[in-house]
VONU-234998 format. One record per residue (C-alpha): x, y, z; residue in one letter. Coordinates in pm, whole numbers, plus 50000, padded with zeros to 5 digits. Layout:
XYZA...
//
This chain:
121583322366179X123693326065872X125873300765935X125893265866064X126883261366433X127013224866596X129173231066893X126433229367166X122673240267199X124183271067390X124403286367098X120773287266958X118973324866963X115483332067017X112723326966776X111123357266625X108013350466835X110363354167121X112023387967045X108443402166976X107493387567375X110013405967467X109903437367361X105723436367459X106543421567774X104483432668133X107083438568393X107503445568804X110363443769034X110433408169063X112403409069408X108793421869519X107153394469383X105533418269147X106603413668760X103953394068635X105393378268341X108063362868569X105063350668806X103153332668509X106113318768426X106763301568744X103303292168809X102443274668461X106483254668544X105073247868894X101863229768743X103913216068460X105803196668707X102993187468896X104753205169200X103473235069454X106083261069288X109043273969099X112053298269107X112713318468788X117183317468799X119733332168603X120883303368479X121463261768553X124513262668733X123223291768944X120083270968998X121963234469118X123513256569344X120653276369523X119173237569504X122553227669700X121983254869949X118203248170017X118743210970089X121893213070246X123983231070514X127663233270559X129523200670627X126963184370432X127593156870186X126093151269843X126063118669617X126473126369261X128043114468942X131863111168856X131543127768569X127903146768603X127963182868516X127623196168835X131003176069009X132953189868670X131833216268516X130273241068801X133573253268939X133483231869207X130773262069369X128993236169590X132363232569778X133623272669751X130353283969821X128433262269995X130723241170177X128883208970054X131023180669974X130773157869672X130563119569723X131163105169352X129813073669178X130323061668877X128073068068582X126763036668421X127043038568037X123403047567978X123653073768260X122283053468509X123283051168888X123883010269031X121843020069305X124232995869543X126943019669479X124333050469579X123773027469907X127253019869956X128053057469958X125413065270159X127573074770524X125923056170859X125293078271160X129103083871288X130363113271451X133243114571250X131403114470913X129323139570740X125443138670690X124493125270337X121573149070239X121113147969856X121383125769555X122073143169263X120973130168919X121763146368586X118363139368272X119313141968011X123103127768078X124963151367896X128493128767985X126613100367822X125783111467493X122753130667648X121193099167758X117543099567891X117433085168188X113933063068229X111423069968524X112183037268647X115493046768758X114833080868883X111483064469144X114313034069225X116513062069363X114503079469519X112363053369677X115723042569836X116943081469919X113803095970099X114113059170278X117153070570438X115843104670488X117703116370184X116843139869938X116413141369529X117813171369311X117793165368909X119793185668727X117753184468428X119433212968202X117843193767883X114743178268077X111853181867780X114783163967568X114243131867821X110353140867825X110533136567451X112733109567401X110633090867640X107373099167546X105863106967901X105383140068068X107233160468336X105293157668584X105663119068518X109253117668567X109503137168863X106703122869040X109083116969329X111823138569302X111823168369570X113473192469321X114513199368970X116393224968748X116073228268346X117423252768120X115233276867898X118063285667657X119533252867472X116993234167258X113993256467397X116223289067256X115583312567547X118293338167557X118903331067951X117503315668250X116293283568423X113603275368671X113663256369000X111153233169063X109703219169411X107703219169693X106313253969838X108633256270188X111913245869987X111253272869680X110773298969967X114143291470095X115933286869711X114673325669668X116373338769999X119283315869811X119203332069508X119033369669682X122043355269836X124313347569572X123333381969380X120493365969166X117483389869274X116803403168944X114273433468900X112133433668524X112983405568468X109513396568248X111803404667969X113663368767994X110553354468098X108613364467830X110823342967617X111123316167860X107053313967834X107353306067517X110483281067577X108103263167798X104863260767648X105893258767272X109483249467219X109303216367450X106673203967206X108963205066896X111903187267022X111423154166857X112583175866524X116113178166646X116233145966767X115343132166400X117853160966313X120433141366475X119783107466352X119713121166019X122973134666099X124543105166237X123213088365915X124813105965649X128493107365855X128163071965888X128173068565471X131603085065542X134673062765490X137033083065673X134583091665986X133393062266293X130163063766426X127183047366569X123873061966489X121983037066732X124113054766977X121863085266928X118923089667182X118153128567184X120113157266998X123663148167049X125753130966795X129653117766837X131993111966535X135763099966525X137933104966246X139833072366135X143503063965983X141653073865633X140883103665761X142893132665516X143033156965764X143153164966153X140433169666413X141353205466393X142273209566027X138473200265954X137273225366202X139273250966065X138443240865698X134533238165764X134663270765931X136693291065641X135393277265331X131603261265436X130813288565751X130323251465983X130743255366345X132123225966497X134943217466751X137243190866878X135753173567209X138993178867438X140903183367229X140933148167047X139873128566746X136143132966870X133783156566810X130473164466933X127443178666719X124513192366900X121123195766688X118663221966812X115993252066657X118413265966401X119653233166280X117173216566017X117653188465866X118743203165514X121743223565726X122593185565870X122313176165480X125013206265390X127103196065701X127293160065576X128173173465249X130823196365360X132423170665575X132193142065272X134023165965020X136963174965316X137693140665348X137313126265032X
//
């Protein structure tokens, strides 16, 4: 990349290593079942996860919602966060498409669920109500400052779900940045979840897709899913070739951008005119605030970094705030140079 872009992990490429997979990649018409590349893929997730298979998926949205669809059926309810990804930024699809409806919680500040207000919206057998079939969980918590969200939590919800005959769906777009940030494994922290979803593209720099991860019966039924909603892609080893590569290699770096960030969040807090709280900082996402010293706007700095210092960052919403995700293409000298840039702005 020859220039500096913060605004979200979205925006990483693929490694050289993956563009060569790529264009060497073995493919099949994986509607058959028969592109290998996409089969590997699945099957080294599937045993990463410690679970009997996985579902290779355009992308995490698409794969929450074939998850929606193979654990619930219309008129269904789902628990999930106030202000988790899914409720706010998926186009409301598991209501349009799925007729699913959304029972919100609130999100605890570390991203946490009180699990009495997951019982408490849990609906007793009633004629008049609908069926509670999933809890939804979002690791890392990408409304909280992409909080990782401990084991502990995820087996204390679950525990209490599969009690009440209740599934468990993580939507776990930045997964190996919890798996990191805790130090454990995958297979670890969803020892007793029935499903999962994480992204290839973000911090691992795949250039598309997620996988789907669960038990044997449910992935056969996410697949007729995904046929369903216009996912059945044919070679698609291409995208899998990278997301190999996403899986086996870039999940084992990410404790680089997470000491990307802190050194980040570091050098802005030297800043007079900027607020913020590097303890705050648990994986690759770091918040700033301009302050009453601040020299210029939340948008006259964005403008300014991007025309005179080629720095990619944005407004969060539109306010004071902004948002800096580390990943691949950010090392820790580009953090240096955005600190830098930033520091001579506002000075």
């Amino acid at each position: 990349m020859d220039y500096i872009d913060l605004r979200s992990d979205t925006v990483s490429h693929p490694t050289p290593q993956m563009r060569q997979a790529m264009a060497e990649a073995e493919v099949g018409d994986d509607v058959y079942g028969e592109d290998p590349t996409v089969n590997a893929l699945e099957a080294e997730a599937a045993e990463r996860f410690g679970k009997e298979a996985a579902l290779f998926v355009t992308s995490g949205t698409q794969g929450n919602l074939i998850a929606l669809l193979a654990h619930c059926e219309r008129g269904d309810e789902v628990i999930c966060g106030d202000d988790s990804h899914t409720f706010t930024y998926e186009v409301a699809n598991m209501a349009a498409v799925g007729g699913i409806m959304p029972h919100t919680i609130p999100v605890q500040p570390d991203g946490t669920y009180s699990l009495d207000d997951v019982r408490h919206a849990v609906r007793t057998s009633n004629i008049h109500f609908p069926r509670t079939r999933l809890v939804m969980m979002e690791n890392t918590h990408g409304g909280r400052g992409g909080a990782p969200i401990p084991k502990a939590h995820v087996d204390e919800v679950a525990h209490f779900a599969h009690e009440q005959d209740i599934g468990v769906h993580i939507d776990g777009a930045r997964f190996f940045n919890a798996v990191t940030a805790l130090n454990t494994t995958a297979a670890a922290l969803t020892e007793h979840v029935d499903s999962i979803t994480f992204c290839l593209s973000k911090g691992l720099c795949a250039p598309a897709g997620s996988i789907l991860v669960g038990e044997r019966a449910f992935i056969d039924k996410a697949r007729r899913m995904r046929k369903m909603l216009g996912g059945g892609m044919r070679q698609a080893g291409i995208l899998a070739a990278a997301g190999r590569i996403a899986l086996n290699q870039m999940t084992q770096r990410l404790q680089e951008d997470h000491d990307t960030a802190c050194r980040l969040a570091e050098g802005l807090s030297q800043i007079e005119a900027v607020d913020t709280n590097p303890s705050a900082v648990k994986t690759n996402f770091v918040f700033f605030e301009l302050n009453d010293q601040a020299s210029l706007s939340a948008q006259e700095l964005s403008q300014h970094l991007w025309d005179e210092h080629h720095i990619r960052i944005s407004p969060y919403h539109g306010s004071a705030k902004f948002r800096c995700v580390t990943h691949y293409w950010i090392t820790p000298e580009r953090a240096d140079t955005v600190v830098n840039a930033i520091h001579q702005l506002l000075d």
